[in-house]
C-alpha positions in Angstrom: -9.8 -19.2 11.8 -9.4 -15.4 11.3 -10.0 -13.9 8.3 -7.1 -11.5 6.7 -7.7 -7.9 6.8 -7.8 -8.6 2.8 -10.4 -11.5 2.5 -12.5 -9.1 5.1 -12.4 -6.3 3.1 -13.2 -8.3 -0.1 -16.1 -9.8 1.7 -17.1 -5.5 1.7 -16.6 -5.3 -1.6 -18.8 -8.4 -2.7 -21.3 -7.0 -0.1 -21.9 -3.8 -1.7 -21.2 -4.4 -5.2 -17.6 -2.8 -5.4 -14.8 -4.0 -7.8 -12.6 -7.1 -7.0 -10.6 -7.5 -10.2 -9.1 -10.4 -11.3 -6.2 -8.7 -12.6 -4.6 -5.4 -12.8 -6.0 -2.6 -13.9 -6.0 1.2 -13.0 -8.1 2.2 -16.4 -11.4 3.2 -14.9 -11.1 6.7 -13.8 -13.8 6.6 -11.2 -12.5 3.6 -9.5 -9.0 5.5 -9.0 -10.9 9.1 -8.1 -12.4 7.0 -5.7 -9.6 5.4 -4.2 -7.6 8.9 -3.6 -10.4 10.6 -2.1 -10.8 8.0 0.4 -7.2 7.5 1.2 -6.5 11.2 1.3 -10.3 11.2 3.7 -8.7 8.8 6.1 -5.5 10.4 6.1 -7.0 13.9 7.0 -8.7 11.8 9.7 -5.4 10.6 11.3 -3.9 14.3 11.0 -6.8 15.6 12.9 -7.1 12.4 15.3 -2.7 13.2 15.7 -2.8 17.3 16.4 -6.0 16.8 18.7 -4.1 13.6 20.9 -7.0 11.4 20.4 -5.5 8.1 20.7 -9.0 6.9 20.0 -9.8 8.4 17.1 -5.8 7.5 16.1 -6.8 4.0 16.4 -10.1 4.4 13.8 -8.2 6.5 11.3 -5.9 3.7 11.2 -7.9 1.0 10.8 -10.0 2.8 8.2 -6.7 3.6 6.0 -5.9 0.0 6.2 -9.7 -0.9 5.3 -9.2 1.5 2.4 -5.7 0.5 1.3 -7.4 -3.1 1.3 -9.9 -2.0 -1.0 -7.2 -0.2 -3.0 -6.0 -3.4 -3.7 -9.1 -5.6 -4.6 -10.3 -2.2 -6.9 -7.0 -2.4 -8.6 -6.8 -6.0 -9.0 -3.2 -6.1 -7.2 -4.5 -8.8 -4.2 -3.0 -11.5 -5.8 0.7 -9.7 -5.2 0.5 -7.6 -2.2 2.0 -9.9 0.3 5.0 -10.7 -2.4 5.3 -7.4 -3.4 5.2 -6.1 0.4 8.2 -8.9 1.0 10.1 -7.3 -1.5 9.5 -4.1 -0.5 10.4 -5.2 3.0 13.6 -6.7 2.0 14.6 -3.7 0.0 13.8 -1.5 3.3 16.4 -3.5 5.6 19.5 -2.7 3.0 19.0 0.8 3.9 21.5 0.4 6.9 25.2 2.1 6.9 28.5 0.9 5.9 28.8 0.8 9.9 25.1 -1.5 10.2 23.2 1.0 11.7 20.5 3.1 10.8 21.4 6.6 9.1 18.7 8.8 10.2 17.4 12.1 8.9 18.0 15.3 11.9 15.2 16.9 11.0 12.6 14.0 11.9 14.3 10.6 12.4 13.9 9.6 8.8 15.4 6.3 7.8 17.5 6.8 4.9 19.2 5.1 2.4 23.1 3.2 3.0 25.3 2.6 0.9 23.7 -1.3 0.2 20.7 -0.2 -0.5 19.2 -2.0 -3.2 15.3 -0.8 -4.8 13.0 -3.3 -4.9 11.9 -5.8 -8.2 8.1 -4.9 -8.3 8.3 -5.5 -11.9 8.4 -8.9 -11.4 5.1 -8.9 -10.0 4.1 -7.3 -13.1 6.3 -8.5 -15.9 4.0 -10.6 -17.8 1.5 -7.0 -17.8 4.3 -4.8 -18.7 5.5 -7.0 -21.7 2.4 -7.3 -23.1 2.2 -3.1 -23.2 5.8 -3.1 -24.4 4.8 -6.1 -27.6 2.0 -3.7 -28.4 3.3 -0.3 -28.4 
């Protein structure tokens, strides 16, 4: 059976001694320097890979942001939500239709904007037992 692009990318980070939390945290400041510069790496990759045609190097740049974004994840302690928070997310992003049930676009570069039924999604939820402790103690 196939591993998830998650449990591969944790096997990474048990590998070479990289954080897997076991609950959310963004509090170390190197762990989240970290995680932008290798985001914001990969990204630069994917601009270059995009203004040069390289369908190839396209292809890596993605993977790599997903193999990052993974890692974001596991660093942050957030696995245990992702796919949850990602259905919400998801369910949020299909209200965006108009009054007439079809997509309302942006001109300038096809966009998807919001309808009128647009709804933002509950990602406190995923976090609400975090967020009230913060709240008890400030």
């Amino acid at each position: 059976m196939t591993k998830t692009t998650l449990e591969q990318v944790q096997e990474f980070h048990e590998t070479y001694g990289l954080p897997v939390l076991d609950k959310p945290s963004i509090a170390d400041e190197k762990t989240n320097k970290l995680r932008i510069n290798l985001l914001a790496e990969e990204l630069d990759e994917l601009k270059e890979a995009l203004e040069e045609g390289d369908l190839l190097e396209t292809l890596d740049a993605l993977i790599d942001l997903q193999y990052v974004l993974d890692g974001a994840f596991l660093s942050f302690g957030l696995q245990e939500m992702k796919n949850a928070a990602f259905d919400e997310v998801h369910r949020s992003n299909m209200s965006k239709l108009g009054a007439d049930g079809k997509p309302i676009r942006r001109e300038s570069d096809g966009k998807v904007l919001k309808g009128p039924d647009y709804f933002k999604p509950d990602l406190k939820q995923f976090l609400k037992h975090i967020l009230d402790k913060k709240d008890k103690a400030a």
